[in-house]
N, CA, C and O atoms as a GROMACS GRO file, in nm:
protein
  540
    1UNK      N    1  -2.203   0.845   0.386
    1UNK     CA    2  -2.098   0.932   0.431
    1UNK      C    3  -1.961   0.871   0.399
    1UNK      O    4  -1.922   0.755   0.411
    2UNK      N    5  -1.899   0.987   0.351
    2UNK     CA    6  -1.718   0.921   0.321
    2UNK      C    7  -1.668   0.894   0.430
    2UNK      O    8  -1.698   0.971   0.522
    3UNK      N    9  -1.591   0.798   0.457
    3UNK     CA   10  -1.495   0.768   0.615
    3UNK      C   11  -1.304   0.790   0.593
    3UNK      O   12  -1.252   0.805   0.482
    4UNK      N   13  -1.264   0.789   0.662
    4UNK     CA   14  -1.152   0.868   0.678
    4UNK      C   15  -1.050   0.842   0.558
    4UNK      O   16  -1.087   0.775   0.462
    5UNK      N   17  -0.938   0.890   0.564
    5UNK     CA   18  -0.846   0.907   0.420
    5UNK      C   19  -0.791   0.763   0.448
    5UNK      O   20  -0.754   0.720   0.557
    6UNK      N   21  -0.792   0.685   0.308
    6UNK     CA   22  -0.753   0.549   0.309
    6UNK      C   23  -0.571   0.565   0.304
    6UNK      O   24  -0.504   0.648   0.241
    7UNK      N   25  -0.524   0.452   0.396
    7UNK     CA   26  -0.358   0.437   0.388
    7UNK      C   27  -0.312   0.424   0.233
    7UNK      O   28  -0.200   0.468   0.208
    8UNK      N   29  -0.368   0.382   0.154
    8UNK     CA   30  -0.315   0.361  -0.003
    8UNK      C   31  -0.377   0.465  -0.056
    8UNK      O   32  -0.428   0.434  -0.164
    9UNK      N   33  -0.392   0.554  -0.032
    9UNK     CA   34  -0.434   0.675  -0.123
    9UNK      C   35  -0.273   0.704  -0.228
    9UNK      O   36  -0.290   0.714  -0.349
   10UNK      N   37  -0.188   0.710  -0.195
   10UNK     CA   38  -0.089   0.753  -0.299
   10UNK      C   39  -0.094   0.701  -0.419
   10UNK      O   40  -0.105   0.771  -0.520
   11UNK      N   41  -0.086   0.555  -0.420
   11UNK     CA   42  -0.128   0.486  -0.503
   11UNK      C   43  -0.250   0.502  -0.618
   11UNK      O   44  -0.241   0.497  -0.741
   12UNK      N   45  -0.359   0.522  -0.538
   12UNK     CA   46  -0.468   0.555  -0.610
   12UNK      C   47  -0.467   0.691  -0.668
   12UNK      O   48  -0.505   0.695  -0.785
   13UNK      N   49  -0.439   0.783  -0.624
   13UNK     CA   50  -0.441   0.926  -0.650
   13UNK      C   51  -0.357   0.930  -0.805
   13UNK      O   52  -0.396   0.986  -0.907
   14UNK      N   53  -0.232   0.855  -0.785
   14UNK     CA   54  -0.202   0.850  -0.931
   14UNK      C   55  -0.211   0.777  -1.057
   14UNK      O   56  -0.144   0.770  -1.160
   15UNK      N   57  -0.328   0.720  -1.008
   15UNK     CA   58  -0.394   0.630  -1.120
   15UNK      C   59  -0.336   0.518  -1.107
   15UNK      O   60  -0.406   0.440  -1.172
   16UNK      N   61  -0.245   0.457  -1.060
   16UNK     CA   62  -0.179   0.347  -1.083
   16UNK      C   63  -0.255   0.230  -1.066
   16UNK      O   64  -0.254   0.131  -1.140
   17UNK      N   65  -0.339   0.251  -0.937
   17UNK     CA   66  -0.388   0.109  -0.853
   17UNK      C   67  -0.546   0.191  -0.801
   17UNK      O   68  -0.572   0.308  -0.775
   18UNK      N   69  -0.611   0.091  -0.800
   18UNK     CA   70  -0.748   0.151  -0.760
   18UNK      C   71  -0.832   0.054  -0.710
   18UNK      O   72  -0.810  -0.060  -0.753
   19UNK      N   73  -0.952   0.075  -0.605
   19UNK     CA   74  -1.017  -0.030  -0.539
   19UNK      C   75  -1.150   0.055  -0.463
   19UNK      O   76  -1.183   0.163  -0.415
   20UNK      N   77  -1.195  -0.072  -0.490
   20UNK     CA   78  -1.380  -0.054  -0.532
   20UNK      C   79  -1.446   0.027  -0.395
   20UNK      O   80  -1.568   0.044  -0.384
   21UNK      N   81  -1.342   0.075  -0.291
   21UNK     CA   82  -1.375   0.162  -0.149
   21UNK      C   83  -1.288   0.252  -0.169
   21UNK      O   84  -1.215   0.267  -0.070
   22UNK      N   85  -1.265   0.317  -0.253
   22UNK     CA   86  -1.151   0.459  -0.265
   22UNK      C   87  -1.290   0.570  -0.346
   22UNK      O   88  -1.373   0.556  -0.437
   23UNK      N   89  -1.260   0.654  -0.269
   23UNK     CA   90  -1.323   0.784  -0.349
   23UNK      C   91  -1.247   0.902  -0.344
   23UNK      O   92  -1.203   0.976  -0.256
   24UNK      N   93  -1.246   0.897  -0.467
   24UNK     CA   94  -1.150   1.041  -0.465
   24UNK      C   95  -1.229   1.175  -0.445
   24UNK      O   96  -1.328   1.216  -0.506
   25UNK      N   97  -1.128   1.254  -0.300
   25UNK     CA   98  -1.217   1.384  -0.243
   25UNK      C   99  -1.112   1.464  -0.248
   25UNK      O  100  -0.998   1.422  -0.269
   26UNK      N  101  -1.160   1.660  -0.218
   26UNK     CA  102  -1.084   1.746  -0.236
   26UNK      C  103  -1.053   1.812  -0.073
   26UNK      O  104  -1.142   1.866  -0.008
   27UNK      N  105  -0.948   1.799  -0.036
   27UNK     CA  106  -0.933   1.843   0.075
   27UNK      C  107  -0.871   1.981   0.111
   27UNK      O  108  -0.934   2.060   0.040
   28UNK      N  109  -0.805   2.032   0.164
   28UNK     CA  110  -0.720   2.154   0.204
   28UNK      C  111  -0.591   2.135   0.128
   28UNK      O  112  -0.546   2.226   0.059
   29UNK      N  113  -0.544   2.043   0.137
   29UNK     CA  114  -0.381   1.976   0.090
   29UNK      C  115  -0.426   1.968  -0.037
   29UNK      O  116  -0.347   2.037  -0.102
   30UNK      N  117  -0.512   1.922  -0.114
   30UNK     CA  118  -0.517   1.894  -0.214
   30UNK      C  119  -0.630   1.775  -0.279
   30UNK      O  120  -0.743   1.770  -0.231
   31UNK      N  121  -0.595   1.694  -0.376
   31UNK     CA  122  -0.648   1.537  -0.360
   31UNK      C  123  -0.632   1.460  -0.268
   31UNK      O  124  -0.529   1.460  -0.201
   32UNK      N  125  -0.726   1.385  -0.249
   32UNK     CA  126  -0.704   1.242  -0.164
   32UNK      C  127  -0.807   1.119  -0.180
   32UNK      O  128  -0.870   1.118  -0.286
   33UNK      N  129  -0.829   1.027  -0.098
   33UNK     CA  130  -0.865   0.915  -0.156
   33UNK      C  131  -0.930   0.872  -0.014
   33UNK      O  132  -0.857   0.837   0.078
   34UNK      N  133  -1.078   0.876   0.001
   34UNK     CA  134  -1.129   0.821   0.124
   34UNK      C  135  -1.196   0.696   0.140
   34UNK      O  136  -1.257   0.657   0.040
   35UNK      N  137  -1.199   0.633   0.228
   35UNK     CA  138  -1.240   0.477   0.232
   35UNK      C  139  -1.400   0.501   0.266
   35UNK      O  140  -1.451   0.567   0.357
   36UNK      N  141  -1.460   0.428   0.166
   36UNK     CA  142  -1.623   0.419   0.189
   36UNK      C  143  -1.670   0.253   0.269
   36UNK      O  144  -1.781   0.199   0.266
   37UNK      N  145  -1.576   0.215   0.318
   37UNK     CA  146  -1.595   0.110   0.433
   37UNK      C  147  -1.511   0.143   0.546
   37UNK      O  148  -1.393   0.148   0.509
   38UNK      N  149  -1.526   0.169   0.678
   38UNK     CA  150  -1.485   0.130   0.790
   38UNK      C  151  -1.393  -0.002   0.817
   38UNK      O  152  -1.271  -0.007   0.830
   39UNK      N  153  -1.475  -0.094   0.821
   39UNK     CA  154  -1.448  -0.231   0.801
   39UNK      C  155  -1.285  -0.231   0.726
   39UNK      O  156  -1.178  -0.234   0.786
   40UNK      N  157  -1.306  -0.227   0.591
   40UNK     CA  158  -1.192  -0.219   0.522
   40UNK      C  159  -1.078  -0.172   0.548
   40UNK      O  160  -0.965  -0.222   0.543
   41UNK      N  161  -1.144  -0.002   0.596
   41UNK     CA  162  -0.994   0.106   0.579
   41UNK      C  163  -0.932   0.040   0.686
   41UNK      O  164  -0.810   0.036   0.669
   42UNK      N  165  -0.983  -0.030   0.826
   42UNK     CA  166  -0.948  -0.085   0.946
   42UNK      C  167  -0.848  -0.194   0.911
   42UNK      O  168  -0.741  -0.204   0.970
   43UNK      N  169  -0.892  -0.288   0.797
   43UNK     CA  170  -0.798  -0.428   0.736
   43UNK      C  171  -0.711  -0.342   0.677
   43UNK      O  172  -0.596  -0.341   0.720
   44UNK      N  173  -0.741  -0.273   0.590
   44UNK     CA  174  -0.627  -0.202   0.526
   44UNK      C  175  -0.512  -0.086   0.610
   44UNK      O  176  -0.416  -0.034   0.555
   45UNK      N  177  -0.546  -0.069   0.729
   45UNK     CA  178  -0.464   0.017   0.789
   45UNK      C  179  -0.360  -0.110   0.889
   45UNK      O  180  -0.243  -0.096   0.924
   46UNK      N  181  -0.437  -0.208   0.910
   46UNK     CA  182  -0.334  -0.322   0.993
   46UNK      C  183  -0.239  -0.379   0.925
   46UNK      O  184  -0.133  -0.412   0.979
   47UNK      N  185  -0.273  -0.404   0.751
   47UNK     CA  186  -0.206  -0.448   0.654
   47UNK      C  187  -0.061  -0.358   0.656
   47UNK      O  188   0.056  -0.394   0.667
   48UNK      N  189  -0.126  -0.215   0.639
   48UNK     CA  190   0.006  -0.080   0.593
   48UNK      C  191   0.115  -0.135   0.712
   48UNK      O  192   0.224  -0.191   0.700
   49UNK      N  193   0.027  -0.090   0.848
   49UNK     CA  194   0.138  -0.061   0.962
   49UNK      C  195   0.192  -0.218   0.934
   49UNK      O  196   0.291  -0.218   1.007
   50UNK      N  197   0.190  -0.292   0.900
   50UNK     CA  198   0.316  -0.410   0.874
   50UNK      C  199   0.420  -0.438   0.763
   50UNK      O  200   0.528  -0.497   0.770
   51UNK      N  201   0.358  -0.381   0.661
   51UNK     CA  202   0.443  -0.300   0.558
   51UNK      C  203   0.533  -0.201   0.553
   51UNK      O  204   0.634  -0.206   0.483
   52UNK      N  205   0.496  -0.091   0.637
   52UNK     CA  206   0.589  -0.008   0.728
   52UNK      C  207   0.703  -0.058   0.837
   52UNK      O  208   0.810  -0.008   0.873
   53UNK      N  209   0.652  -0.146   0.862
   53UNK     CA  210   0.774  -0.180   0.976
   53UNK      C  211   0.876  -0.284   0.862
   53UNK      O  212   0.998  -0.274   0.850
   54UNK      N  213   0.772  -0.400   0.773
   54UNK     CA  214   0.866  -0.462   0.712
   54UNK      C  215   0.975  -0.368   0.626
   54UNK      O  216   1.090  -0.408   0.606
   55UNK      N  217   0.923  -0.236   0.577
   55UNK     CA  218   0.997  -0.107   0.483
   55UNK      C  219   1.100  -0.065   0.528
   55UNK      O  220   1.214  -0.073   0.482
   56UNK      N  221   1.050  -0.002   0.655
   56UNK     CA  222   1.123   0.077   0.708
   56UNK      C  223   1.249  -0.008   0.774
   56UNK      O  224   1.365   0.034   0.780
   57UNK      N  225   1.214  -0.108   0.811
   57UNK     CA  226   1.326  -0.191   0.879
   57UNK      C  227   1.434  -0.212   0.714
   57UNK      O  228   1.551  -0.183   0.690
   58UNK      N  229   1.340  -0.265   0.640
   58UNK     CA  230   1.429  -0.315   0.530
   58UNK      C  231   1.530  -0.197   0.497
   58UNK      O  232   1.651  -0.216   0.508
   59UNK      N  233   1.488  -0.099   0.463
   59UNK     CA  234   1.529   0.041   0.465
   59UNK      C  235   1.611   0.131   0.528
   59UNK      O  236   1.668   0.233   0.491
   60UNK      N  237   1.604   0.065   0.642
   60UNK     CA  238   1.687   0.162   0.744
   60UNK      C  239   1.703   0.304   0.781
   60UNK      O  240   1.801   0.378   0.776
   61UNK      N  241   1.559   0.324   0.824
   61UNK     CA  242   1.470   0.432   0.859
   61UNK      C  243   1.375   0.408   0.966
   61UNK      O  244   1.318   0.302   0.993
   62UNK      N  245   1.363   0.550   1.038
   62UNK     CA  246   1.298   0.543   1.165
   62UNK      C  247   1.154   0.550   1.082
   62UNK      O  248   1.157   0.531   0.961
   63UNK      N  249   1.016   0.581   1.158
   63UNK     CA  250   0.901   0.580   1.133
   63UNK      C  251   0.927   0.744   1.111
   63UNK      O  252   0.866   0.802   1.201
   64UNK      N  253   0.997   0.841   1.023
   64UNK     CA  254   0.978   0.973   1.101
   64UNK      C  255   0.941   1.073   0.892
   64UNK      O  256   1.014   1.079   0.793
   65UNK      N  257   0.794   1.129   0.919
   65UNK     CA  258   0.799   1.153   0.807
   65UNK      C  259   0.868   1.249   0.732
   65UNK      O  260   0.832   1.284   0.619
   66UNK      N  261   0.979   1.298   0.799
   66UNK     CA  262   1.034   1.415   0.827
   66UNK      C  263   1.155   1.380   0.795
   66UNK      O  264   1.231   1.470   0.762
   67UNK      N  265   1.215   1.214   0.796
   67UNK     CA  266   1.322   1.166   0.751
   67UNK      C  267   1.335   1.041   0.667
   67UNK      O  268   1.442   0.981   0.669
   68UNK      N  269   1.232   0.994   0.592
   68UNK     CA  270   1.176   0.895   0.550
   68UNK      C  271   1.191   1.003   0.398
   68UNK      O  272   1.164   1.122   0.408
   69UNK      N  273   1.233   0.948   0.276
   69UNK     CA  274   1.245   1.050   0.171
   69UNK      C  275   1.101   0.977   0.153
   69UNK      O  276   1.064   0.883   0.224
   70UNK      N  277   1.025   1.034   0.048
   70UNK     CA  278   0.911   0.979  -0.080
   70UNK      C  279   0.928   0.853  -0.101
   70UNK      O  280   0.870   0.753  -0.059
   71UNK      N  281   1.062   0.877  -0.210
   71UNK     CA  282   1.032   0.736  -0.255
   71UNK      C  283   1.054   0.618  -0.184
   71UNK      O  284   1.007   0.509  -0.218
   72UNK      N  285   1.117   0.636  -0.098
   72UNK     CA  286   1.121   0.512   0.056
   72UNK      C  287   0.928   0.468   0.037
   72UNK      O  288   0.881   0.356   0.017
   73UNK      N  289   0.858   0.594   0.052
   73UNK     CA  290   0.728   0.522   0.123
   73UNK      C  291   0.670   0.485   0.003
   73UNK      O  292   0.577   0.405   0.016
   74UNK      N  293   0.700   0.522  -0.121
   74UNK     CA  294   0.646   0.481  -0.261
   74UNK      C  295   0.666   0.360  -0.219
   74UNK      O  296   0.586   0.288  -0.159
   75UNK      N  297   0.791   0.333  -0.255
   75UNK     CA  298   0.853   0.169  -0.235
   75UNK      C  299   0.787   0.098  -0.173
   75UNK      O  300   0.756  -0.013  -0.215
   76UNK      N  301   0.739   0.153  -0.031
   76UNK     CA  302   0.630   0.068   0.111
   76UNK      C  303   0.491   0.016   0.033
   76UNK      O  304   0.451  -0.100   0.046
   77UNK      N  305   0.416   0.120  -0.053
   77UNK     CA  306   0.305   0.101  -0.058
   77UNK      C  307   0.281   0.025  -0.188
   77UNK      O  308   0.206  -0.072  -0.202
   78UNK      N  309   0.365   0.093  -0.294
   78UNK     CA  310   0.342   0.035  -0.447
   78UNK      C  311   0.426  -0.114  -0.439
   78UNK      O  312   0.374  -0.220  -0.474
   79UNK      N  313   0.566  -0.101  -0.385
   79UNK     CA  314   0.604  -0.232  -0.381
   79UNK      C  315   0.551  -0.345  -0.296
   79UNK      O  316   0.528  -0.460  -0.333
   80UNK      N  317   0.536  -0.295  -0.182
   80UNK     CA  318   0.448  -0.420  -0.071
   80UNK      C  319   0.364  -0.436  -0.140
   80UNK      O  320   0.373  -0.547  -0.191
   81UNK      N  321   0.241  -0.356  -0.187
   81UNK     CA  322   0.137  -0.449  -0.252
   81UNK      C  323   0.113  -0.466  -0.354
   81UNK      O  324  -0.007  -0.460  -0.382
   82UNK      N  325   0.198  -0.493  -0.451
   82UNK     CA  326   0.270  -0.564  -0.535
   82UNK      C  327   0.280  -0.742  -0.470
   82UNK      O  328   0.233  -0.855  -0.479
   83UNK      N  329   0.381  -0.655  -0.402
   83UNK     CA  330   0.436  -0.825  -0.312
   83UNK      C  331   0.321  -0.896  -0.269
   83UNK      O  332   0.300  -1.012  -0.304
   84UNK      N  333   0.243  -0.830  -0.191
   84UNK     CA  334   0.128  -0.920  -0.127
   84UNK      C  335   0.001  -0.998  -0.246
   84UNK      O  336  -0.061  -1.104  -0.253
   85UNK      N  337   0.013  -0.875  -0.320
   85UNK     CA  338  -0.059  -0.965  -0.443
   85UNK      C  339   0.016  -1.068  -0.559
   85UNK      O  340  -0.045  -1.110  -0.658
   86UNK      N  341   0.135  -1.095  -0.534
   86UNK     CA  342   0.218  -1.189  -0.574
   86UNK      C  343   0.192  -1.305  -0.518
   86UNK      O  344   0.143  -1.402  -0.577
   87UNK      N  345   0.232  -1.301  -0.367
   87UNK     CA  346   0.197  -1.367  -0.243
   87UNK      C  347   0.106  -1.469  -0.279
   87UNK      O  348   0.119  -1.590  -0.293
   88UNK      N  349  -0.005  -1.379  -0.293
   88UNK     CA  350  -0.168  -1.441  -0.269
   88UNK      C  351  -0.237  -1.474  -0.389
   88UNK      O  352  -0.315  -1.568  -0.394
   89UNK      N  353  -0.206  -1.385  -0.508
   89UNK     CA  354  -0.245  -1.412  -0.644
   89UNK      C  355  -0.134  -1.487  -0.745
   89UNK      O  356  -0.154  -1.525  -0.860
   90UNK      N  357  -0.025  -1.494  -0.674
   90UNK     CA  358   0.078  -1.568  -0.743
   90UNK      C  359   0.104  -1.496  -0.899
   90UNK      O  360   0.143  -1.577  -0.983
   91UNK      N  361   0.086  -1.338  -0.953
   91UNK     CA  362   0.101  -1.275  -1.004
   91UNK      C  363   0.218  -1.234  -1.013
   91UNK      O  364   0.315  -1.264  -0.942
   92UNK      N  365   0.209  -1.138  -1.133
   92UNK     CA  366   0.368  -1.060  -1.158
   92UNK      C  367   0.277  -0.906  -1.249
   92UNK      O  368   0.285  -0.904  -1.372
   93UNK      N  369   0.217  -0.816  -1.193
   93UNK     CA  370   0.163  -0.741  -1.232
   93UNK      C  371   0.237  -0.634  -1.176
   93UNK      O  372   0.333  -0.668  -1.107
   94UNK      N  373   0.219  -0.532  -1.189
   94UNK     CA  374   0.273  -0.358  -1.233
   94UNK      C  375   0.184  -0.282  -1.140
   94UNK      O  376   0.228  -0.218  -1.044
   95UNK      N  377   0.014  -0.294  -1.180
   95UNK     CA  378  -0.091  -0.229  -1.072
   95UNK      C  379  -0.192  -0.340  -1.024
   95UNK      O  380  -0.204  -0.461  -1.045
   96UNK      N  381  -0.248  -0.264  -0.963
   96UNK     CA  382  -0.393  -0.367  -0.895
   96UNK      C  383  -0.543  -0.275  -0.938
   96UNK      O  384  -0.565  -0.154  -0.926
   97UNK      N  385  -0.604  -0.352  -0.974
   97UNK     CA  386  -0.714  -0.330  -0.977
   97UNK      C  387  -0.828  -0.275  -0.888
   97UNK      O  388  -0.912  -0.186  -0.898
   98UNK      N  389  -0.794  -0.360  -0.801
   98UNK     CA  390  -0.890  -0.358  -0.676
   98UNK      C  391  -0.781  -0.436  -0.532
   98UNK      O  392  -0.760  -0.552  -0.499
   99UNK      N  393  -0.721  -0.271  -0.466
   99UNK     CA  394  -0.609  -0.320  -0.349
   99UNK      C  395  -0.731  -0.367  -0.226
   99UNK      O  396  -0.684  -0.386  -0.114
  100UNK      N  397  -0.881  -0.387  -0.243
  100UNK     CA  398  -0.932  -0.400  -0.159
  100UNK      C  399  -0.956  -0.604  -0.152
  100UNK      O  400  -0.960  -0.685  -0.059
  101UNK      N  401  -0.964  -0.612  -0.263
  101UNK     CA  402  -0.921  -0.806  -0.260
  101UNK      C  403  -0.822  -0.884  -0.244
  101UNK      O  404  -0.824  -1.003  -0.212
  102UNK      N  405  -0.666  -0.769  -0.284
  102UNK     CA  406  -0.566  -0.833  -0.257
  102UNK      C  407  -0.574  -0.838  -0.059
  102UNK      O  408  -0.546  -0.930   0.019
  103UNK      N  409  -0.613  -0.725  -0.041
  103UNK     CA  410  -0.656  -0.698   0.140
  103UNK      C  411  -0.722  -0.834   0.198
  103UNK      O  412  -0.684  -0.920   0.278
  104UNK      N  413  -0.823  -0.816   0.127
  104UNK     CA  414  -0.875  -0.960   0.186
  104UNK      C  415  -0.831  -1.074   0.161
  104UNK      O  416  -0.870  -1.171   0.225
  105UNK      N  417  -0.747  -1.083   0.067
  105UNK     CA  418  -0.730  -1.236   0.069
  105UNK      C  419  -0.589  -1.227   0.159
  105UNK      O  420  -0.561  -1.332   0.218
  106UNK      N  421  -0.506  -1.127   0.176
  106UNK     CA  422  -0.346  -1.160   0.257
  106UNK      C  423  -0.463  -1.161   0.430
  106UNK      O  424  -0.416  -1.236   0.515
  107UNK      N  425  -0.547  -1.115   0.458
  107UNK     CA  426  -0.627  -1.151   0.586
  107UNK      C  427  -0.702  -1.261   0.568
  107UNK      O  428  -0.735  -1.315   0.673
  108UNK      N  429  -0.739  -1.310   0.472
  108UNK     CA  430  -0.788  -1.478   0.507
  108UNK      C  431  -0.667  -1.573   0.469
  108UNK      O  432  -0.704  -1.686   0.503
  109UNK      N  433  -0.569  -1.578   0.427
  109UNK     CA  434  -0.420  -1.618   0.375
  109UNK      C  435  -0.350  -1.609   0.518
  109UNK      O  436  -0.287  -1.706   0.559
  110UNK      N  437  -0.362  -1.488   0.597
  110UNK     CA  438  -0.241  -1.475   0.686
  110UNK      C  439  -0.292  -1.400   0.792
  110UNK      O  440  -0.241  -1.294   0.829
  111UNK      N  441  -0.430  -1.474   0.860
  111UNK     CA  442  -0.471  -1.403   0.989
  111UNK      C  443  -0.386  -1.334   1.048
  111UNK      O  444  -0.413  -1.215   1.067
  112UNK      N  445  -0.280  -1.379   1.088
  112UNK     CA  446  -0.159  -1.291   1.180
  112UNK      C  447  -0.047  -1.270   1.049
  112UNK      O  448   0.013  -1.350   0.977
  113UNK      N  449  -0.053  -1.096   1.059
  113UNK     CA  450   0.034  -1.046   0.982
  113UNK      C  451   0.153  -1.080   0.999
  113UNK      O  452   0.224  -1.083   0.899
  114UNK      N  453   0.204  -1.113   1.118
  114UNK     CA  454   0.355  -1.154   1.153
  114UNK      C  455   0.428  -1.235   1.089
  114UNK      O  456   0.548  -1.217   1.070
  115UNK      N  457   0.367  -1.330   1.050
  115UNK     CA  458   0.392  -1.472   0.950
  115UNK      C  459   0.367  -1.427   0.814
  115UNK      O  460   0.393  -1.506   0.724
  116UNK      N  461   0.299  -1.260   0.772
  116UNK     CA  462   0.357  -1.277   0.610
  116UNK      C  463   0.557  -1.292   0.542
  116UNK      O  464   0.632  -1.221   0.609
  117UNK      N  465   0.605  -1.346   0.465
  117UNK     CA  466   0.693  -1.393   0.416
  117UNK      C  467   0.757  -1.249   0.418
  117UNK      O  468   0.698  -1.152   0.369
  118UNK      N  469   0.854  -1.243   0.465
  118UNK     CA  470   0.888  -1.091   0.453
  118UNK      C  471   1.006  -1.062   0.372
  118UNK      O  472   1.045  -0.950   0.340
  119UNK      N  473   1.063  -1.179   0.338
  119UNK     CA  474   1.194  -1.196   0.210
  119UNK      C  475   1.096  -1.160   0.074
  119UNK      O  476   1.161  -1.104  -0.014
  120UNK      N  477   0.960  -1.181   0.044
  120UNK     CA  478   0.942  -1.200  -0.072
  120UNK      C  479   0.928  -1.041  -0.088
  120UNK      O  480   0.999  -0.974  -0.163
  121UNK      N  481   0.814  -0.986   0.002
  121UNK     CA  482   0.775  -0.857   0.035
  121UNK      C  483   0.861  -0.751   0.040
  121UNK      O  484   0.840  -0.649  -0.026
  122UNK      N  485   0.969  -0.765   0.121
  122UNK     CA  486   1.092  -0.655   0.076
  122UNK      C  487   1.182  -0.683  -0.070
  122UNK      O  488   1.257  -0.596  -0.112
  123UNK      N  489   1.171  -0.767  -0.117
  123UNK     CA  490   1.225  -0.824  -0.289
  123UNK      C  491   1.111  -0.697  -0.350
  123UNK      O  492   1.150  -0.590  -0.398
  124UNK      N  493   0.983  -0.731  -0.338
  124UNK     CA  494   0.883  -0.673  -0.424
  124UNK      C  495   0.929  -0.488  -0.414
  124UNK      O  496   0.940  -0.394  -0.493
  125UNK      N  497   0.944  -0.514  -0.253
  125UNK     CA  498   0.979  -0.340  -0.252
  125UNK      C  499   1.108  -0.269  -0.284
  125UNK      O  500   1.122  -0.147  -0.284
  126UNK      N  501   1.195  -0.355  -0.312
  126UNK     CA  502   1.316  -0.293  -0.382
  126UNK      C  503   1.322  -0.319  -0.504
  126UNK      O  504   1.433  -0.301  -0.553
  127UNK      N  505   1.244  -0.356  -0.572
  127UNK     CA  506   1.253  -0.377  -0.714
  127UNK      C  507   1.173  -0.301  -0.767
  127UNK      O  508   1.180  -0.276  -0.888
  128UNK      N  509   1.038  -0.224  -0.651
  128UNK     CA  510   0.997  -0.139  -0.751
  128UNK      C  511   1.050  -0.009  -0.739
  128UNK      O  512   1.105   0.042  -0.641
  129UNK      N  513   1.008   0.071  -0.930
  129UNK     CA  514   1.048   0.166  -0.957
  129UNK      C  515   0.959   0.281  -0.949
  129UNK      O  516   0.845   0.258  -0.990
  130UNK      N  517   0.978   0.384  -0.913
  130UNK     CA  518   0.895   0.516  -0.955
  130UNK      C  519   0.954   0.549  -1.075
  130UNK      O  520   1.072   0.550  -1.111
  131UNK      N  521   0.831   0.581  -1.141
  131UNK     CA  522   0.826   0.672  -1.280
  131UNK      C  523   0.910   0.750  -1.257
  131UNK      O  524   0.924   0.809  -1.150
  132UNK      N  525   0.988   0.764  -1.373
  132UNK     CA  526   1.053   0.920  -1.376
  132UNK      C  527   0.974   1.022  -1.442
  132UNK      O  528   0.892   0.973  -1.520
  133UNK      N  529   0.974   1.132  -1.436
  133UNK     CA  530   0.863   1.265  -1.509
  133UNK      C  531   0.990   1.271  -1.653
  133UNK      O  532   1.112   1.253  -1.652
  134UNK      N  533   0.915   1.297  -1.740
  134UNK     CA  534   1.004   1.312  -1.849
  134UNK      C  535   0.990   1.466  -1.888
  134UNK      O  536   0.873   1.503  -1.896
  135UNK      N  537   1.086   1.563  -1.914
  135UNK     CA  538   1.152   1.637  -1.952
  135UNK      C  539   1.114   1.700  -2.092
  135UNK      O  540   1.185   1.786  -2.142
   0.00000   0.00000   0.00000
């Protein structure tokens, strides 16, 4: 059985980044991307909500999706984990392969999310870019 819609689905949905517990399903809204571990989507949802606060703070934005533009949360998801796989893989990559190892290693790296480096992590998220659609 598929388990609930994974927090990095944006990511995945546009091909950018992909990981070995994403399945792409068809919902009411449209595409989406569901986690085929529990376990995981659980690491991966404690990971987001600290990425979000590091974002949104960096950002200067409430939690409100209603006032938060797109690319604010682009920035949260594509740039934080970016950052975290910098972090932990000491990389300089564009996408991820598999956001489900960079997951595990910033949770065996940094049991308590509180203590991830949050200068490097908001660097990663303002530096990245969204594609522009070309014309």
């Amino acid at each position: 059985m598929i388990g609930d819609a994974c927090v990095f689905a944006l990511p995945q949905i546009s091909n950018d980044f992909a990981c070995e517990y994403g399945e792409l399903v068809t919902r009411r809204a449209g595409p989406d991307i569901a986690c085929k571990s529990a376990a995981m989507q659980q690491q991966c949802a404690c990971v987001y909500e600290r990425l979000k606060q590091i974002g949104l703070t960096e950002f200067e934005f409430e939690d409100d999706l209603t006032q938060v533009p797109h690319g604010v949360w682009a920035k949260i998801q594509y740039g934080g984990l970016l950052g975290l796989d910098a972090l932990c893989n000491n990389s300089d990559k564009r996408t991820l392969d598999n956001i489900a190892d960079t997951i595990q290693l910033v949770m065996q790296q940094y049991s308590e999310l509180g203590m991830l480096p949050v200068e490097q992590i908001t660097t990663s998220m303002k530096a990245y870019r969204t594609r522009r659609n070309k014309k």
